[in-house]
N, C-alpha and C positions, 0 to 999 in steps of 0.2 A: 459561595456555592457555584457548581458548574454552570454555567449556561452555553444553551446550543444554539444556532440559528436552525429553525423549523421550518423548511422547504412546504409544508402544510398549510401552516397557518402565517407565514410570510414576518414571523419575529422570534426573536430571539426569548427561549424559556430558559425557565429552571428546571436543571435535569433530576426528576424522581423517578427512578426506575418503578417498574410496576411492582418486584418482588426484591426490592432490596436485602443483602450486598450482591445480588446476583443481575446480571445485564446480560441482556440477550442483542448480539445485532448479528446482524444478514449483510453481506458487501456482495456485488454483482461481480461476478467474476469470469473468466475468458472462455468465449467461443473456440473451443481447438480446433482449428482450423490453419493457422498458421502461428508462428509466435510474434508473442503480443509486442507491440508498437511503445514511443517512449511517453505516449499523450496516456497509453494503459496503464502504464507505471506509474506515473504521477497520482493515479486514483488508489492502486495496489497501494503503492506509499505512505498516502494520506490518512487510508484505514487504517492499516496498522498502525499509525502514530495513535489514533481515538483508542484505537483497544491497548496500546502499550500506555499511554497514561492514564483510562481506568484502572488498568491493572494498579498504578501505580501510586494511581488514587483509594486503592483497596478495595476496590471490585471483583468479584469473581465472573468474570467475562464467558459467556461460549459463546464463540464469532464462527457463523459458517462464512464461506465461500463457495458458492458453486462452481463447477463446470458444464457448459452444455457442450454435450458430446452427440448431441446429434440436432442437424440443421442445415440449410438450405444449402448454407457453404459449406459446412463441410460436405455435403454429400457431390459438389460440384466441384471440391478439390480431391476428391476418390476419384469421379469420372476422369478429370484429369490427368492423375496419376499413375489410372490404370489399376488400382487398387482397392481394398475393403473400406469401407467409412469406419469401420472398427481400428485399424491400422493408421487412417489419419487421425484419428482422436488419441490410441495411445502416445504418436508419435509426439505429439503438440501436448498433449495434457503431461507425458515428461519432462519435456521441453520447457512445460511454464513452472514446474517445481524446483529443477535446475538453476533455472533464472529467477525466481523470487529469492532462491537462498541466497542467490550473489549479492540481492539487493539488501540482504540482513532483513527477509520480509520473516514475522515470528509463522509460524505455518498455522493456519487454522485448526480447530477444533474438531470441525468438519468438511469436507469437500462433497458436497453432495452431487450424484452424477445424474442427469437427464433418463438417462437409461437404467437406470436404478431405482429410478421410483415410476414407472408405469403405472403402477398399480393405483399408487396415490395419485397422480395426477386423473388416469380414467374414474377414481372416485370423487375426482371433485370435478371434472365435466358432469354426470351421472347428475350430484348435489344440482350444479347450476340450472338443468336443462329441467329436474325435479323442481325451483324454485322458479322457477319462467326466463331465466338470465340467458338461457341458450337454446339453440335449432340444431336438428340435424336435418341435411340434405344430401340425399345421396353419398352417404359414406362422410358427409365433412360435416364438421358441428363447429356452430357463428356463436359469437358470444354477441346479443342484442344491447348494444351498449345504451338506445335510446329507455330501456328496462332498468335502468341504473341510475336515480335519482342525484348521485352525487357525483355522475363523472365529468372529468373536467376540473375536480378541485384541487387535485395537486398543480398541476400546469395553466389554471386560471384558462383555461381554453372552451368557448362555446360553441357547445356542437353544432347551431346552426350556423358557425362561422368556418367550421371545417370542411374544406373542401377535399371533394374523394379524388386520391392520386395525389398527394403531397406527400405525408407520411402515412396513407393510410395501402391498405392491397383493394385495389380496384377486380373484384368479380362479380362476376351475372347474375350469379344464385341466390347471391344475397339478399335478405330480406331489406337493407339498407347498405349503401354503399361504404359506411365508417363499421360495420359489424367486422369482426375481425374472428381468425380463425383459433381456434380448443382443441381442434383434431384433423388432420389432413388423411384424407382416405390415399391409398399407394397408390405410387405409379408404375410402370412396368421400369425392375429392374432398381426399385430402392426398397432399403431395408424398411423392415416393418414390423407390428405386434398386434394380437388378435385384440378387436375391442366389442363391446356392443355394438357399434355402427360398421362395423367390419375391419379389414385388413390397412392400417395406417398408421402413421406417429404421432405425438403431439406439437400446436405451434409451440413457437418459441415462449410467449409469455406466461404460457399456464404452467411452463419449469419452473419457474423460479414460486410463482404462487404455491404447489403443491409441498416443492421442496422446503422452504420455507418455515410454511404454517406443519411440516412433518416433525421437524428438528426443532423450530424454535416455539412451537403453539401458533395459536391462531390471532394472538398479538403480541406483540415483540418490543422492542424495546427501539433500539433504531433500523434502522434500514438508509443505507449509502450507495453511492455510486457514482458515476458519471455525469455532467449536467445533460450530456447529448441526451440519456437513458430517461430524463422526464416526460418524455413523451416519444412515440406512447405507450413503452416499456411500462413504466413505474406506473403508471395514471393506470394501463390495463390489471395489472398486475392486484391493483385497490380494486379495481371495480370486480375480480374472478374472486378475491380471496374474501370479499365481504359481501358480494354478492352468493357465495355458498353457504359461509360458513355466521352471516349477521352479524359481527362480529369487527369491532373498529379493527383493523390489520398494523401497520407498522405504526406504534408515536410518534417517534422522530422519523423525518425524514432528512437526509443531509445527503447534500451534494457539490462534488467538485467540480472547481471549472477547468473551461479548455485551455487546451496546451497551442501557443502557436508558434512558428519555428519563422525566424528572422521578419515576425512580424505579418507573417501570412499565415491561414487558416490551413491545416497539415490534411491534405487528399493527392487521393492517386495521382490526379490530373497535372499538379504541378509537380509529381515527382518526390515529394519533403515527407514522405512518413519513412519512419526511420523506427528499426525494430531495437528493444534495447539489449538484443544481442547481441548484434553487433557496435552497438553505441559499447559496452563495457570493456571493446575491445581497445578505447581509445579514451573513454574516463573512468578513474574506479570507481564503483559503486557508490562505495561514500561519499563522492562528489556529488552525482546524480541525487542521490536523499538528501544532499544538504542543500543543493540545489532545490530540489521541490520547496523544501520547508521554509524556505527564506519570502515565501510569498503565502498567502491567508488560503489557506485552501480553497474556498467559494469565488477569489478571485480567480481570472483570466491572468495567464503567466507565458512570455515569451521567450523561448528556445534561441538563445544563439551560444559559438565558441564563445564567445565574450564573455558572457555570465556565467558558462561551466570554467574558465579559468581564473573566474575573479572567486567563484566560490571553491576551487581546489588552492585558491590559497588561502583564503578565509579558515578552512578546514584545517591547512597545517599548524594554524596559532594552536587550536582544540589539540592536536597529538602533539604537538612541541611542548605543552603544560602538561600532557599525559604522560610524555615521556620523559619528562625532566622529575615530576613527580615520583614516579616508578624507578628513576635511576637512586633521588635522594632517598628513598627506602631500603633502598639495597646495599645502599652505603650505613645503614643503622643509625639515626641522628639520634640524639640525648632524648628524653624523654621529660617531659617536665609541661608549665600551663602556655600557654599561649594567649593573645587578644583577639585574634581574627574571627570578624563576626559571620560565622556561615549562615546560620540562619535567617539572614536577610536577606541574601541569594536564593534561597531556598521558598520562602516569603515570597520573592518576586518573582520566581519561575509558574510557582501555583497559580499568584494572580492573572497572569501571563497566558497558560493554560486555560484555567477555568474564564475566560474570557471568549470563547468558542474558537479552544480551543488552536491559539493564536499564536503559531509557533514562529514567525517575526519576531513577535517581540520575548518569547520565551529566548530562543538564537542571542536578542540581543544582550539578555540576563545573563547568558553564559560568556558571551564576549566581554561582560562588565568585571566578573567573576573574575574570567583570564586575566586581564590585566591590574585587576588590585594582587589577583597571587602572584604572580610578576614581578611585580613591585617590592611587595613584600618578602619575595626572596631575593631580590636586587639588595636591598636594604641590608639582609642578612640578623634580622634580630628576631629571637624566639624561633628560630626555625627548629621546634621540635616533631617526634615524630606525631604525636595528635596532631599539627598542624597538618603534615604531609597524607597522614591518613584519611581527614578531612575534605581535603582537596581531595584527593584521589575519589572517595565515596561523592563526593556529590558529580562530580567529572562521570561516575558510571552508574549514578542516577538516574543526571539527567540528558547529557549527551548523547549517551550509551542506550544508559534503558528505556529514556523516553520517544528522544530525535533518534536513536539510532545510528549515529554516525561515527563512534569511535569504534564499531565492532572488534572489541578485543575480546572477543572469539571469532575471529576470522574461519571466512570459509576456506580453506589453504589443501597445498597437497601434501601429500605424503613426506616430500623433500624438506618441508618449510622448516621443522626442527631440528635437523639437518645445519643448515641455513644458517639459523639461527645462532647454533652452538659455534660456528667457524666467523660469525660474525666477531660473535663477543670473542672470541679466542684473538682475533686480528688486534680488534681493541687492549688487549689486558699484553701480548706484546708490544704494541705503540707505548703503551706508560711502562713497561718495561726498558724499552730502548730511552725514550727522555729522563727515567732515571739512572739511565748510564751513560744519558746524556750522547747517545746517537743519535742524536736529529736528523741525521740525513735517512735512517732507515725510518724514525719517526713522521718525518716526513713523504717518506716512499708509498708507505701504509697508507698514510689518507690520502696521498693522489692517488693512487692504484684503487682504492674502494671507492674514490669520486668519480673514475672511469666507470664503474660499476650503477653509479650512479644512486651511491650510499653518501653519504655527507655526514661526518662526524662533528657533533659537536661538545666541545669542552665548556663544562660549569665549575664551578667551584667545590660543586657534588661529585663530578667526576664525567669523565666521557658518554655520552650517547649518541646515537646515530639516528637519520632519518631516511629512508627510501623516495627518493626524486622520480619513479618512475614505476 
């Protein structure tokens, strides 16, 4: 059975969903305000691995993601700009759909927008300030966190130990220094929406509460995100959505940890946050994914060149068994029984997985996998096509479908089949020329395509090539 680690209740359950085969989860997803960084990615990443192997575990998944499209920063990257807060959020909420599909992210279910649900959110301020959880003062309405008997239980944090001005907003108004703000009355010159308390927007935490408990009910199944986001994101988040609605809020909670780059914790100050836009311009995608997954998710994982090119070559074993595989099919081998035992690959990926969801040692099942099929086609005995089909099917299982890293269906342009067809055409002249025994033109072919920075290689099945770049 699956088991999670429960940021909750501080151990590892057994996952029963509330309305089994159906799982509902929520991932925290990006502020548009600029595009997102590679410490974001590695959370984007992570979720989608949990919903690619429910899926895969035979769940019927609906995963939102939000975007907050409106907030402090973006409305101070308008000013900025010179521009509409509307205009910076389409610009970045593009921008992060762009860059999820490079990363092979599966696209949500939902994207729920801040600005799209006012309605819900003023109804569950409304709820809170009806049930005693919340103030209005002059246009701005406090969520009274000391009114909340259980806050503090996600992030084990006691509020007589919290100090106001760490992560909390230090104002005057406040009934208590830790109350934090449900609705921000306007200022001159920022966007706004009519409310009961008048002319203003909502904070940030009551988006995710509203949107949330709209799309997925008022208890869900997991809820993920960032470890930064446990406080006091996540913690508020419990206290708005259960303090409206009585109602336990997310079961699982699951959180990933920080990303740190050569060793040092990634902020402005030192210069090291790095967006992975332009990080894709320097490793593909697949590396980055395969990078993430080679560490437990809830661990702490550090960024350097070193490890993106120990894991782009770790990656090429994965597409050199995928493509040697794909090439012996095209060739049509004999058909007949085989002994290769997949199903204990298969056996050990599960275990691997349902172990919360422990894609280390899942990686490692696949690297064991590669080189017994290796072997056994070194060997050369039985190599029928149930063999090769075999391989191939668990290779876009679980590679593919789970970890995401062979994406063969690439995100590509228009040209790539193009490409493609001149590549192979280059190939099927080289064994044309060796069996007319031109070697020198044979040879011309694959230095000229190594320039290219193609690299052909010959099996016993026949030629295939890899891309070095």
């Amino acid at each position: 059975m699956l088991k999670i680690y429960n940021t909750l209740t501080r151990k590892k359950e057994d996952f029963i969903p509330l309305n089994p085969p159906a799982v509902t989860i929520y991932s925290c997803g990006p502020t548009v305000y600029d595009y997102f960084h590679i410490g974001n990615a590695r959370s984007f990443v992570m979720s989608d691995i949990v919903r690619r192997y429910l899926i895969y575990s035979g769940y019927k998944v609906k995963f939102a993601m939000n975007l907050t499209d409106i907030d402090d920063k973006i409305i101070n990257k308008a000013n900025a700009m010179g521009i509409d807060s509307k205009e910076v959020a389409k610009k970045f909420s593009d921008a992060f759909f762009e860059d999820i599909d490079k990363l092979g992210l599966l696209r949500a279910d939902i994207n729920p927008r801040a600005t799209e649900h006012i309605p819900e959110i003023i109804a569950m301020i409304e709820a809170l300030i009806k049930n005693g959880k919340a103030y209005e003062v002059n246009g701005d309405v406090f969520y009274e966190i000391r009114k909340f008997d259980g806050y503090g239980k996600l992030s084990g944090k006691n509020i007589d130990n919290l100090e106001s001005g760490s992560r909390v907003e230090v104002n005057e108004i406040k009934r208590d220094p830790l109350d934090f703000a449900l609705w921000k009355s306007a200022k001159p010159g920022e966007p706004f929406w009519e409310s009961p308390w008048g002319k203003g927007r909502p904070g940030w935490h009551i988006e995710c509460s509203a949107m949330s408990c709209k799309h997925l009910g008022d208890t869900f199944d997991i809820h993920c995100g960032g470890s930064d986001l446990i406080f006091p994101h996540h913690e508020n988040e419990i206290a708005q959505s259960e303090g409206a609605t009585g109602k336990p809020f997310a079961k699982i909670w699951m959180h990933f940890g920080f990303l740190n780059i050569d060793n040092e914790k990634m902020s402005k100050s030192l210069g090291n946050v790095f967006n992975l836009r332009d990080m894709v311009k320097k490793y593909k995608p697949e590396t980055l994914r395969f990078f993430y997954e080679q560490t437990h998710y809830a661990s702490s994982l550090n960024f350097t060149a070193e490890a993106l090119e120990s894991a782009d070559r770790g990656l090429e074993k994965v597409n050199n068994l995928f493509d040697t595989v794909k090439s012996a099919l095209a060739g049509k081998p004999d058909s007949g029984a085989h002994s290769f035992d997949f199903e204990k690959s298969y056996i050990a990926f599960k275990e691997a997985m349902d172990d919360d969801f422990n894609s280390p040692k899942a990686i490692a099942v696949v690297f064991d996998f590669i080189k017994e099929v290796n072997t056994y086609i070194a060997n050369g005995d039985n190599l029928t096509r149930e063999f090769y089909e075999g391989a191939l099917e668990f290779l876009k299982k679980t590679a593919d479908g789970v970890l995401g890293i062979l994406r063969t269906e690439k995100v590509e342009n228009s040209d790539s089949g193009l490409e493609e067809e001149l590549i192979q055409l280059l190939l099927k002249l080289r064994v044309d020329a060796k069996l007319e025994k031109n070697y020198a033109l044979s040879d011309k072919i694959r230095n000229e395509l190594l320039t290219l920075g193609i690299t052909i290689q010959d099996t016993k099945e026949g030629s295939t090539y890899k891309k070095n770049r």
